[in-house]
N, C-alpha and C positions, 0 to 999 in steps of 0.2 A: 754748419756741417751739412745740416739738409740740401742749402741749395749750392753742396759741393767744393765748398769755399774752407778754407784752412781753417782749425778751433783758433781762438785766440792763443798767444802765447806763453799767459801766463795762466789760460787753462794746461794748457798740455806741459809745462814745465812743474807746475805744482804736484801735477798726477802724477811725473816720473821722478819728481822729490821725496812725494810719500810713499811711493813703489820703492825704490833704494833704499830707505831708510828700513824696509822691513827684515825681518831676521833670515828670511832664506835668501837675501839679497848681499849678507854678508862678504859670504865670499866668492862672489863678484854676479857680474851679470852681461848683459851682452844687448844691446842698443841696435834698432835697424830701422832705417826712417827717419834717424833723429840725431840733430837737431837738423829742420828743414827752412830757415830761416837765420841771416846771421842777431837778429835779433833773439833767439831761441839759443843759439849758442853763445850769447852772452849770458843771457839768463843760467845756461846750463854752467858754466866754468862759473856762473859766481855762487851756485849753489853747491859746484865742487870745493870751492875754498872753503864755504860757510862750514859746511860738512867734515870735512878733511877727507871726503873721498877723493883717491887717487886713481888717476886713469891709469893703465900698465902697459894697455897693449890699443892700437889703432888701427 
């Protein structure tokens, strides 16, 4: 990140795993930036199924 370059993606998928999963995140949350990689959007839909978080609105 220092020299301006993307975190990895399974730093930045973890972070918004445990962000979601927190209790004011229940009922819902809102995503901007992200996922910026289709690798990070795989990451992200399989941590929806694991979860049973449901997307609602796009």
């Amino acid at each position: 990140m220092n020299q301006g370059q993307l975190a990895p993606a399974t730093l930045v998928v973890r972070i918004i795993k445990n962000r979601l999963l927190r209790d004011d995140a229940q009922n819902g949350f809102i995503l901007d930036g992200f996922p910026r990689s289709p690798e990070q959007a795989q990451m992200f839909e399989d941590i929806m199924s694991e979860t049973g978080i449901v997307i609602q609105h796009v």
